[in-house]
C-alpha positions in Angstrom: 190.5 -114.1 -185.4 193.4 -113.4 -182.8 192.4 -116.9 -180.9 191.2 -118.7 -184.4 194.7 -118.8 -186.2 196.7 -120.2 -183.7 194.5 -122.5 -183.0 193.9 -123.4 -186.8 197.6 -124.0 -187.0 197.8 -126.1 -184.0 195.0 -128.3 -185.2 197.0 -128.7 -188.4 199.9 -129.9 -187.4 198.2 -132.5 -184.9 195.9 -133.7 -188.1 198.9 -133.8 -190.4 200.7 -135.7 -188.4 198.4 -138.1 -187.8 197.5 -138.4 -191.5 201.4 -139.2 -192.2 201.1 -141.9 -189.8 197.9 -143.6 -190.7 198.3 -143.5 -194.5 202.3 -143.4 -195.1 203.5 -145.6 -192.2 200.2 -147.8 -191.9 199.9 -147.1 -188.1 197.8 -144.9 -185.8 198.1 -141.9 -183.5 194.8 -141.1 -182.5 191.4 -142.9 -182.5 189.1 -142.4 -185.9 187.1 -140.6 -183.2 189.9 -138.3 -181.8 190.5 -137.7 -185.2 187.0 -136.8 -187.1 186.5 -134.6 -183.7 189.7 -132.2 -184.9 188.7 -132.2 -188.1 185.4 -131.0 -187.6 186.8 -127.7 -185.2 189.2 -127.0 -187.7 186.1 -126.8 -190.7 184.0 -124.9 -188.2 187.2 -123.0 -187.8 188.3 -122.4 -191.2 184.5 -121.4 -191.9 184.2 -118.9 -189.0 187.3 -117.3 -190.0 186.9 -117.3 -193.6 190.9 -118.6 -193.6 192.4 -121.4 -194.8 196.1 -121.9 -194.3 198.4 -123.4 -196.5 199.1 -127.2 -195.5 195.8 -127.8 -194.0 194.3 -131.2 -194.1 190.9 -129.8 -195.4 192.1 -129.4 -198.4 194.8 -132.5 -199.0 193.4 -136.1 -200.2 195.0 -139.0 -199.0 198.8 -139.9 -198.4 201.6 -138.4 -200.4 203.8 -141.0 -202.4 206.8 -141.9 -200.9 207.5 -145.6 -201.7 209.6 -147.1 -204.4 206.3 -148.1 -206.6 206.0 -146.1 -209.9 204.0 -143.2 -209.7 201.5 -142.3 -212.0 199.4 -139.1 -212.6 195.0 -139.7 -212.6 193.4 -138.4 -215.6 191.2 -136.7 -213.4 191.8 -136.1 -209.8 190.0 -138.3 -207.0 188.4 -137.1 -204.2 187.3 -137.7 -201.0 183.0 -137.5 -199.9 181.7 -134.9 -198.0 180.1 -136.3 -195.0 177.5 -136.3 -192.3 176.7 -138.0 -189.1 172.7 -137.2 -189.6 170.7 -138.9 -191.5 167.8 -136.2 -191.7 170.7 -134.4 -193.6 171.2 -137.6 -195.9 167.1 -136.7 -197.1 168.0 -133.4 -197.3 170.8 -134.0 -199.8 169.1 -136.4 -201.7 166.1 -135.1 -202.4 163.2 -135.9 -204.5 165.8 -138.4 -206.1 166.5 -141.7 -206.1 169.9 -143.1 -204.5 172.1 -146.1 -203.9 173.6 -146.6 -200.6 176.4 -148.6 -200.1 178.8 -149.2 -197.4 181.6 -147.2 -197.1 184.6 -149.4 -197.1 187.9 -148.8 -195.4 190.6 -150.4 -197.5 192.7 -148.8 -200.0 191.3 -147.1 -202.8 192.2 -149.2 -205.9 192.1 -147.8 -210.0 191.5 -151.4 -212.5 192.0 -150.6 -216.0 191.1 -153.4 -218.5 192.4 -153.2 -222.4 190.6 -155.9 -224.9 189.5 -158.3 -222.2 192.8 -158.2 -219.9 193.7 -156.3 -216.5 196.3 -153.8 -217.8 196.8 -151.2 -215.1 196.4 -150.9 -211.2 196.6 -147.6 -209.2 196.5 -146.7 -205.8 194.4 -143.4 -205.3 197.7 -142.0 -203.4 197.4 -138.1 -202.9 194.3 -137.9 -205.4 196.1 -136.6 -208.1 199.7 -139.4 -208.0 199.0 -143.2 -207.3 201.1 -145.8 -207.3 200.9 -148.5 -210.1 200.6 -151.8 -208.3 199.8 -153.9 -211.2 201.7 -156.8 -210.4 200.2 -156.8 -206.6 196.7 -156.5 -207.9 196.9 -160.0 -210.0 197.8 -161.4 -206.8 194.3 -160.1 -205.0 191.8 -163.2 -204.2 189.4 -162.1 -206.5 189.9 -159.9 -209.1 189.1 -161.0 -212.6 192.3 -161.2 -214.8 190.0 -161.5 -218.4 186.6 -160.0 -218.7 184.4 -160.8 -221.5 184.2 -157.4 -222.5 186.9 -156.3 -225.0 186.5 -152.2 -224.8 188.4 -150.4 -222.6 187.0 -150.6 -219.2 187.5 -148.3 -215.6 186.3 -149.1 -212.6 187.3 -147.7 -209.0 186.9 -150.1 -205.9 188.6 -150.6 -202.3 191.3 -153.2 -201.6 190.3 -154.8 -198.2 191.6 -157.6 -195.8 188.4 -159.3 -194.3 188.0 -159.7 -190.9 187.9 -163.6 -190.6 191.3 -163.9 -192.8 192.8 -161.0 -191.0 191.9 -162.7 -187.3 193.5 -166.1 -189.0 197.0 -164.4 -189.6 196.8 -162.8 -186.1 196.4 -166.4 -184.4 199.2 -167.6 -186.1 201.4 -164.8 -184.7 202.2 -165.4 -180.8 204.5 -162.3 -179.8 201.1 -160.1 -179.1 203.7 -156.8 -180.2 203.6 -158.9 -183.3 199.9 -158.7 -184.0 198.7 -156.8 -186.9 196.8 -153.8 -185.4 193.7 -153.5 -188.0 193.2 -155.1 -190.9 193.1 -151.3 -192.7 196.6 -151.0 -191.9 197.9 -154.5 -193.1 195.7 -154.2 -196.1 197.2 -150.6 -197.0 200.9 -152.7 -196.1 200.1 -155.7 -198.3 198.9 -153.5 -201.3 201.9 -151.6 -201.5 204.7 -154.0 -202.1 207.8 -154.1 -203.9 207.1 -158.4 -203.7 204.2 -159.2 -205.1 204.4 -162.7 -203.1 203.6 -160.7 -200.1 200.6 -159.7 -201.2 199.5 -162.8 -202.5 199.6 -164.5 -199.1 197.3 -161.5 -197.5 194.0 -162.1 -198.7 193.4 -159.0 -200.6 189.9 -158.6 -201.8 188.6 -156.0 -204.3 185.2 -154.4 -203.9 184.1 -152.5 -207.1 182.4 -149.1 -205.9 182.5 -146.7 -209.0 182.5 -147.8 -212.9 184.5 -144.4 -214.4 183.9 -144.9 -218.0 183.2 -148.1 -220.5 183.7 -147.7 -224.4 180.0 -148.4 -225.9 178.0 -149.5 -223.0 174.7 -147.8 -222.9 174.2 -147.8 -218.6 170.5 -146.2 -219.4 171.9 -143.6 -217.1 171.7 -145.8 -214.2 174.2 -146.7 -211.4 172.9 -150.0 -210.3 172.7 -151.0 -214.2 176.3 -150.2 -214.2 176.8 -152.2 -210.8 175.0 -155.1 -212.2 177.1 -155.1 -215.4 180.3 -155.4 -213.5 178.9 -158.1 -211.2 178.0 -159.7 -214.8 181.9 -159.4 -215.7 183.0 -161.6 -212.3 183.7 -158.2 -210.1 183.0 -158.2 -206.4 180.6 -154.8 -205.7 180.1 -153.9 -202.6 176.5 -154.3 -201.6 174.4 -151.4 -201.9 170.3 -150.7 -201.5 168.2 -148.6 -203.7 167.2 -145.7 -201.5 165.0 -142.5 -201.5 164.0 -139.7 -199.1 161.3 -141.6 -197.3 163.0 -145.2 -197.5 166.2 -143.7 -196.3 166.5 -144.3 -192.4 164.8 -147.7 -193.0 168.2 -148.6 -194.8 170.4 -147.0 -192.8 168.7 -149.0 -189.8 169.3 -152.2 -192.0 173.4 -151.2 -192.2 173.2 -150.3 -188.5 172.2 -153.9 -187.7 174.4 -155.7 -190.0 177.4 -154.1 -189.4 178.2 -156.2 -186.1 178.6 -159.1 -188.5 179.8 -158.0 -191.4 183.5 -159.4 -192.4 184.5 -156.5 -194.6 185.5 -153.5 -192.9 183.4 -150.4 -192.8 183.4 -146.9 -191.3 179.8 -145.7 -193.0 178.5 -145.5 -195.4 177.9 -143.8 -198.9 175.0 -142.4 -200.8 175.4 -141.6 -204.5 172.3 -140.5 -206.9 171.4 -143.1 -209.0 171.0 -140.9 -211.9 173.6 -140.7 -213.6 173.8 -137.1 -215.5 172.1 -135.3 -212.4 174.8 -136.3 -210.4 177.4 -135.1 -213.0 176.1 -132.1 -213.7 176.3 -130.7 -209.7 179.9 -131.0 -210.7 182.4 -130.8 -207.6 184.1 -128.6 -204.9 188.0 -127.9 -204.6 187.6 -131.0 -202.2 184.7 -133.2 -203.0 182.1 -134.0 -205.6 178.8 -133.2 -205.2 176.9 -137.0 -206.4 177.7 -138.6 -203.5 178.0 -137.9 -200.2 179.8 -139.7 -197.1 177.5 -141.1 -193.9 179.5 -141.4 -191.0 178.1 -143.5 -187.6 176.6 -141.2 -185.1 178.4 -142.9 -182.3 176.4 -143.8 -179.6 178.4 -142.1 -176.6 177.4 -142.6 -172.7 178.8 -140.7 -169.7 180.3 -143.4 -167.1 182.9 -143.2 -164.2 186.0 -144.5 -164.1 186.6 -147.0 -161.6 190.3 -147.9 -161.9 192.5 -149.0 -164.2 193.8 -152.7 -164.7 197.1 -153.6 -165.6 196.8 -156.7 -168.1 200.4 -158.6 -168.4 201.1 -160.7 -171.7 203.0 -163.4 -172.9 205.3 -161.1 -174.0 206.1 -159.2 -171.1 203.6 -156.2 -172.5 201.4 -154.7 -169.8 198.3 -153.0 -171.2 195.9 -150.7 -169.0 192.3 -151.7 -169.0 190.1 -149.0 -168.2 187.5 -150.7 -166.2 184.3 -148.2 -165.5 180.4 -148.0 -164.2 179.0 -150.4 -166.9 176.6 -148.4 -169.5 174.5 -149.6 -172.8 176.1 -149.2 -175.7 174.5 -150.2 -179.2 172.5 -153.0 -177.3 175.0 -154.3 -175.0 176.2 -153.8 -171.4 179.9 -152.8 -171.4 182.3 -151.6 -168.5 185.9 -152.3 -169.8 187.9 -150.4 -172.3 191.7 -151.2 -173.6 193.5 -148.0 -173.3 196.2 -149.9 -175.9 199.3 -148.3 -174.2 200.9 -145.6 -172.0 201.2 -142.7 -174.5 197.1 -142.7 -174.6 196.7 -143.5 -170.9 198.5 -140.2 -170.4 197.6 -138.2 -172.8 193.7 -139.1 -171.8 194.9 -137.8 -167.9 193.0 -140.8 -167.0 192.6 -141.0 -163.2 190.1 -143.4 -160.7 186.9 -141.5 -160.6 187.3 -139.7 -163.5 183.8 -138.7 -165.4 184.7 -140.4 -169.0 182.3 -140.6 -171.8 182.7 -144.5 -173.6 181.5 -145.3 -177.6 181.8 -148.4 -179.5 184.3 -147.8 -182.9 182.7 -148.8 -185.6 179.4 -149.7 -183.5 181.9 -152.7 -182.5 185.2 -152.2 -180.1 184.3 -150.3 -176.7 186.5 -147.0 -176.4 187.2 -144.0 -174.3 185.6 -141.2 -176.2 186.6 -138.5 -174.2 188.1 -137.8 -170.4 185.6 -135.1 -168.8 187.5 -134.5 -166.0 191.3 -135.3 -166.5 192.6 -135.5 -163.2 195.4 -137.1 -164.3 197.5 -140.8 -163.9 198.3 -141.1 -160.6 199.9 -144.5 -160.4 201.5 -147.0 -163.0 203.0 -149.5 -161.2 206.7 -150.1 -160.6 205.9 -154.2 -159.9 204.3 -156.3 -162.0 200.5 -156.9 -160.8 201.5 -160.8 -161.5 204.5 -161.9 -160.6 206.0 -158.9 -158.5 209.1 -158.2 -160.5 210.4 -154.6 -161.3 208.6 -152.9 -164.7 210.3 -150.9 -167.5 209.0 -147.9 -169.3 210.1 -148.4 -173.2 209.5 -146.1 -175.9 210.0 -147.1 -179.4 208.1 -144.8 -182.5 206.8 -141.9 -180.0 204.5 -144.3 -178.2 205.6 -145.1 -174.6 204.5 -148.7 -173.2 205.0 -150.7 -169.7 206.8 -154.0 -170.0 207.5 -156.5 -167.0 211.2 -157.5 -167.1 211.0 -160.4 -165.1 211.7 -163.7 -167.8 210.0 -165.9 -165.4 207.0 -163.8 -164.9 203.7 -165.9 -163.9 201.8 -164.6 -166.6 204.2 -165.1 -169.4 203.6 -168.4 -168.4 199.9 -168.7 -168.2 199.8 -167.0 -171.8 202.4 -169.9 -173.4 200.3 -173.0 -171.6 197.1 -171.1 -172.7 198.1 -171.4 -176.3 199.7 -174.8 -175.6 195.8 -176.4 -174.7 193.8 -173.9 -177.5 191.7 -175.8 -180.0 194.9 -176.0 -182.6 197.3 -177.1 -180.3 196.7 -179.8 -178.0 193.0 -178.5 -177.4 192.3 -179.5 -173.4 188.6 -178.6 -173.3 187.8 -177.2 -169.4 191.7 -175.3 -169.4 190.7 -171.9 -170.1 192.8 -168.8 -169.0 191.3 -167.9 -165.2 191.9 -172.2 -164.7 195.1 -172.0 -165.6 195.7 -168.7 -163.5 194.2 -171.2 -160.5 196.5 -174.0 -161.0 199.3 -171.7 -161.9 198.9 -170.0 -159.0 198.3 -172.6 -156.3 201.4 -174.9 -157.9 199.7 -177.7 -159.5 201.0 -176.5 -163.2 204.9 -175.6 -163.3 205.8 -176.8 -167.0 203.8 -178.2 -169.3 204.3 -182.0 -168.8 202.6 -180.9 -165.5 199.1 -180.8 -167.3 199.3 -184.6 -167.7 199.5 -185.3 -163.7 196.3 -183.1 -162.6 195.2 -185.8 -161.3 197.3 -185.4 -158.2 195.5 -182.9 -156.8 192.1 -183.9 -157.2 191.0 -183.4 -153.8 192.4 -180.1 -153.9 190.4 -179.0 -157.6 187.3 -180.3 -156.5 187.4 -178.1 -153.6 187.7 -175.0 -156.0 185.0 -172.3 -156.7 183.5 -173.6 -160.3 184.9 -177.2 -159.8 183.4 -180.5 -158.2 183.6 -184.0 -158.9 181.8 -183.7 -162.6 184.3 -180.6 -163.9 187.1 -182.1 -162.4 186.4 -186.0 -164.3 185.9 -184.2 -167.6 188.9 -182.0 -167.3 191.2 -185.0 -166.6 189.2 -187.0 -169.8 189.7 -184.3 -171.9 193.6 -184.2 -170.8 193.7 -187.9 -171.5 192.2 -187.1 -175.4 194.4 -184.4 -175.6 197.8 -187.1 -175.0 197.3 -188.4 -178.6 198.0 -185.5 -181.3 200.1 -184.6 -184.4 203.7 -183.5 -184.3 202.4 -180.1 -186.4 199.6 -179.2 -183.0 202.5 -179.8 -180.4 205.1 -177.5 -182.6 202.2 -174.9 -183.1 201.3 -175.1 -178.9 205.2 -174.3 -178.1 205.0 -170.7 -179.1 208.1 -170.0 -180.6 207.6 -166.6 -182.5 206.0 -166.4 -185.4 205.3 -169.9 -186.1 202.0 -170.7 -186.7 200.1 -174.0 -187.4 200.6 -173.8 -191.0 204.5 -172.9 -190.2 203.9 -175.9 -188.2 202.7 -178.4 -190.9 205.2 -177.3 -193.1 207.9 -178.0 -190.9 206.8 -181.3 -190.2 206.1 -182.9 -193.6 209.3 -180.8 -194.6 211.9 -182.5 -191.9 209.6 -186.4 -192.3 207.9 -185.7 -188.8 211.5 -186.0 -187.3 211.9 -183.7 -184.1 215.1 -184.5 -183.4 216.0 -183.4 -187.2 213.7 -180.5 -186.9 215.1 -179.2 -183.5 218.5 -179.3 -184.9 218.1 -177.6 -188.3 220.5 -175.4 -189.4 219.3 -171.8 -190.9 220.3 -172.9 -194.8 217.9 -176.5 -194.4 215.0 -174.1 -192.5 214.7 -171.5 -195.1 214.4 -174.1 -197.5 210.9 -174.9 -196.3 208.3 -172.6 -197.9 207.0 -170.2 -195.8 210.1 -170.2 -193.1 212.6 -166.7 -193.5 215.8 -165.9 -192.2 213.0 -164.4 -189.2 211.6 -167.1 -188.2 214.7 -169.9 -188.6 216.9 -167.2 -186.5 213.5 -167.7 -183.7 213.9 -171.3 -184.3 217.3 -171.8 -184.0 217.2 -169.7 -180.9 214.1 -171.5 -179.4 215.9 -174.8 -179.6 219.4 -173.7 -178.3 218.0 -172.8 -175.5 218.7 -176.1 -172.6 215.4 -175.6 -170.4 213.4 -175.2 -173.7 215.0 -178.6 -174.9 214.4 -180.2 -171.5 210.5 -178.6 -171.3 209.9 -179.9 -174.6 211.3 -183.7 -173.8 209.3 -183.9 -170.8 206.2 -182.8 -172.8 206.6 -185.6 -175.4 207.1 -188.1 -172.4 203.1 -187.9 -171.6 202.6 -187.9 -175.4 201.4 -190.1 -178.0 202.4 -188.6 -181.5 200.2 -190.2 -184.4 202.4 -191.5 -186.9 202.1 -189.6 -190.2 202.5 -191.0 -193.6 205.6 -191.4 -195.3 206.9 -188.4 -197.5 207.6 -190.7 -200.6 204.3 -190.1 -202.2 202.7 -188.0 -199.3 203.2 -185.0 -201.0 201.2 -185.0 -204.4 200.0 -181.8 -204.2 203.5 -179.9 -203.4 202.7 -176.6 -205.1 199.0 -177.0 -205.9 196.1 -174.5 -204.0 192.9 -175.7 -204.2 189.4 -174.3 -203.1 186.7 -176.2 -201.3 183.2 -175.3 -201.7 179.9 -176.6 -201.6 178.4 -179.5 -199.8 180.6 -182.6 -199.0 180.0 -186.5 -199.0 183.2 -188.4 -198.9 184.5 -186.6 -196.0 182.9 -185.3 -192.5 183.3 -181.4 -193.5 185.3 -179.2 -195.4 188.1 -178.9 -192.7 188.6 -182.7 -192.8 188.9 -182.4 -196.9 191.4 -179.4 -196.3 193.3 -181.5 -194.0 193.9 -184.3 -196.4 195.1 -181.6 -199.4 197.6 -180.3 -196.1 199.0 -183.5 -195.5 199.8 -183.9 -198.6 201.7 -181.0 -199.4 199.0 -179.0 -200.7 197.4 -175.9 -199.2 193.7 -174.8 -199.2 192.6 -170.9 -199.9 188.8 -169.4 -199.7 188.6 -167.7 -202.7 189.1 -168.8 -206.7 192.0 -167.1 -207.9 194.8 -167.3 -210.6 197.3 -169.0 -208.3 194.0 -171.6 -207.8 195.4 -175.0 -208.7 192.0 -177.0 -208.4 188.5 -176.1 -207.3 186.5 -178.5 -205.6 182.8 -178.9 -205.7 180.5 -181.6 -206.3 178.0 -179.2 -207.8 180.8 -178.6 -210.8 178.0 -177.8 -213.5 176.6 -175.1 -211.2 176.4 -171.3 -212.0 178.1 -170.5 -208.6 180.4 -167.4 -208.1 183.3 -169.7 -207.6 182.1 -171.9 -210.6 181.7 -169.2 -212.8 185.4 -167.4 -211.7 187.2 -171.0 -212.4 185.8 -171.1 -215.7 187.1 -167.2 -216.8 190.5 -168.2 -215.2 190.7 -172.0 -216.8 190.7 -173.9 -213.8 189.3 -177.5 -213.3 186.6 -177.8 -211.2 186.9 -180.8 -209.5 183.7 -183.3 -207.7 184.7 -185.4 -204.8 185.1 -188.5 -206.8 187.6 -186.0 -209.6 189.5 -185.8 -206.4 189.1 -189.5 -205.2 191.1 -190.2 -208.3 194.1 -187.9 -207.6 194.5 -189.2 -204.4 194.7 -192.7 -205.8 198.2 -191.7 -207.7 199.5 -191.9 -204.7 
């Protein structure tokens, strides 16, 4: 006891405060790993002891309320799920019954009340017994269904997520890499919680239904999937879920295993709830959790490697991140030996030193990670210089979390990140100009500003004496940079980096200012925040961007080797100002879907993935079909529109 309590309240300040940072302030402290491994002593702890302090995590659910949302009380209080990393424990729990497992999602947990057919109230779980009402935010979500044919009163639990393809799309449209969303957990939790409900509409918010609380009149036949496959019958999303029981059980968890890797919804486990009904309410509940379902959590796969070194990786942005580079190992199939150590704080709280003995895990069976430092013999070196360009480094610290910058403005690599997004597919997309090639010609003086790309050709003899280059690379590299000369005004904006403008920033620019540069490059802030999507943020980058004399004279010298297509006209060009559609299906009239798209862009439109009520059109040539997206423009009134429907519009013009 004399060693337990001290140690109890060490462990409980550490969890707390990693708690307030994960859940109030959206950002991270510690590693889900780092994290679950606290937790656990602190149980084992509080069990060995048979004390439980006041304040401690174990018995707390979720973040406290602080925000400016209005608060409102749960009728009954929510908790969180026991769990387990073992799945001969799962059998054990389960039984002789049946189960459904399901994945366990990591969003934000999201209360839907519907009153005579409508979406009346939305709730955030907040602290388990206070949510937030978000209401306004939740109409806003991609797919939830704003009228259900059912005119009861209706409850359902589910998860708020950000999926992983739409949260990589909003993190390629933002260049300063300190920018960056860090998870799409964190920007989901962000985007839920608004005060602007415009906000959350351009996230991508999804809803996966998990729980149906209560439904006046509906017989379920004491059944969870019957109650799943009712609310799939309404429009809902429910997350996907297998019929399970004691022998069938690691067969299905192997089946998760596998498809997790490509899975676009994030997940940290899994769940497993009893599929009967009544049994599971009548185990009742703990002070913490209730006792008909029960939380799976990945047994990570951890190896024992060495360290090797560490690499300092320099960005665009001046940001130097150390790499920990170690003895490759297998890890859930694969051969890894690199790990991001994501900044100084963690480098140094790890102790990480060359030949340290480490132990490595993949989070989430995906992203490689230091687990654990076996030996800690400390950090013996972070370097003064910059590993590129030479010039002195600065420590800055900014939340508690210390980070190495390089604070030269005419560092190398600051350069080989801008031309790297200047020749990626959106931009100018030069096939054969990846990131080392561009280090290369960088580095041996070929490339010095971008117009330089255009003149490779001067040092042919020279490239074709490269390692990875002969005459064959070197012909298609300067055919592909002859290709790449004829583009769009909106690729050449997007390639130029300035902070925070992506290519749809880009478009909108463009069709705003008539494909003008010189009228674009001398906006004022009052004509840029006029354009939809552009904020006082990203006119004031803008503005600064362009008053800048080497940036003016860059930029001339890269339209010199240029051939800018000539767009259409604005009078009529932009018919569908204002209008979202959705593309799905099959296509005839136009090569793909991202040509289709292109043509709704170009005319002022803009194209989402999912059917919502901000849908304007949906667009598919099977419109008498019973699809998803079909059926969900139907509840919500929108026209469903075949190729030749759209033909028509576009003949307005």
């Amino acid at each position: 006891m004399e060693k337990q309590i001290p140690r109890m309240k060490e462990l409980i300040v550490i969890l707390s405060e990693a708690g307030k940072a994960y859940y109030q302030e959206s950002r991270e402290i510690m590693s889900n790993f780092e994290y679950d491994k606290l937790y656990d002593e602190l149980v084992a702890l509080e069990k060995e002891s048979g004390v439980v302090l006041s304040g401690s995590p174990t018995q707390k659910v979720g973040y406290e309320v602080l925000s400016e949302l209005p608060k409102e009380a749960h009728p009954s209080a929510m908790l969180s799920l026991d769990k387990t990393k073992d799945v001969a424990a799962l059998q054990e729990w389960l039984g002789e019954q049946e189960g459904l497992l399901s994945w366990k999602l990591d969003g934000l947990t999201i209360v839907l009340t519907y009153e005579g057919g409508e979406l009346s109230k939305a709730v955030t779980r907040g602290n388990g017994e206070i949510g937030e009402v978000i209401t306004n935010n939740a109409r806003m979500f991609d797919n939830i269904p704003l009228k259900i044919a059912f005119d009861g009163t209706l409850v359902l639990r589910g998860e708020a997520v950000i999926k992983y393809s739409d949260f990589n799309k909003m993190n390629e449209e933002i260049e300063d890499v300190d920018a960056k969303y860090k998870n799409p957990r964190n920007l989901c939790s962000g985007s839920v919680r608004q005060l602007n409900n415009q906000i959350t509409a351009e996230r991508h918010v999804n809803f996966e239904a998990f729980a149906l609380v209560s439904a006046d009149g509906v017989d379920f036949h004491n059944s969870r999937s019957w109650q799943f496959a009712w609310l799939q019958e309404l429009g809902f999303d429910v997350v996907e879920h297998q019929k399970v029981t004691r022998e069938t059980l690691p067969e299905k968890v192997a089946y998760f295993a596998e498809a997790i890797g490509s899975y676009d919804v994030p997940s940290d486990g899994l769940v497993l709830t009893f599929e009967d009904i009544a049994y599971g309410e009548s185990l009742g509940r703990t002070a913490k959790f209730p006792r008909n379902s029960i939380a799976f959590k990945w047994a990570d796969e951890i190896r024992e490697t060495k360290l090797r070194y560490i690499e300092w990786s320099p960005s665009r942005t001046g940001l130097i991140n150390p790499v920990a580079v170690f003895e490759p190992v297998e890890l859930e199939g694969s051969t890894v030996s690199r790990a991001s150590v994501h900044n100084l704080s963690i480098l140094e709280s790890l102790a990480l030193g060359e030949g340290d003995t480490i132990t490595v895990y993949k989070a989430n069976m995906i992203i490689p990670q230091i687990a654990d430092n076996l030996t800690r013999s400390g950090v013996s070196h972070v370097p003064e210089t910059c590993p590129v360009c030479g010039g002195a480094t600065a420590v800055s610290q900014v939340n508690d979390v210390k980070a190495l910058y390089c604070t030269n403005p005419d560092c190398q690599a600051k350069k080989i990140k801008g031309f790297t997004l200047l020749v990626s597919r959106d931009a100018l997309n030069i096939d054969g100009l990846s990131e080392a090639t561009l280090e290369k010609f960088i580095g041996a003086g070929f490339i010095k500003e971008y117009s330089d790309m255009f003149h490779l050709d001067r040092y042919k003899e020279e490239i074709t004496q490269m390692e990875g280059f002969g005459e064959k690379s070197y012909e298609n590299l300067i055919q592909s940079v002859k290709t790449a000369s004829f583009t769009t005004l909106p690729r050449v904006i997007y390639g130029l980096g300035i902070a925070g403008i992506g290519l749809a920033n880009a478009k909108m620019l463009c069709r705003a200012f008539g494909y003008d540069l010189e009228k674009m490059r001398h906006a004022d802030e009052e004509s840029l925040v006029a354009v939809d999507g552009i904020g006082k943020v990203l006119a004031d980058a803008w503005i600064q961007y362009f008053g800048n004399e080497e940036n003016n004279r860059l930029v001339d010298n890269l339209m010199a080797e240029l051939t800018i297509e000539v767009q259409e006209s604005q009078e009529g060009a932009a018919i569908f100002e204002g209008m979202t559609f959705v593309i799905t299906g099959s296509v005839e009239h136009f090569a793909n879907r991202k040509e289709l798209q292109e043509v709704i862009e170009a005319r002022g439109g803009k194209a989402a993935g999912s059917v919502s009520a901000k849908t304007t059109y949906l667009i598919n040539n099977d419109v008498a079909s019973n699809s998803s997206k079909n059926k969900k423009a139907r509840e919500l009134g929108i026209p469903i529109l075949s190729e030749e429907d759209f033909l028509k519009l576009l003949e307005q013009e």
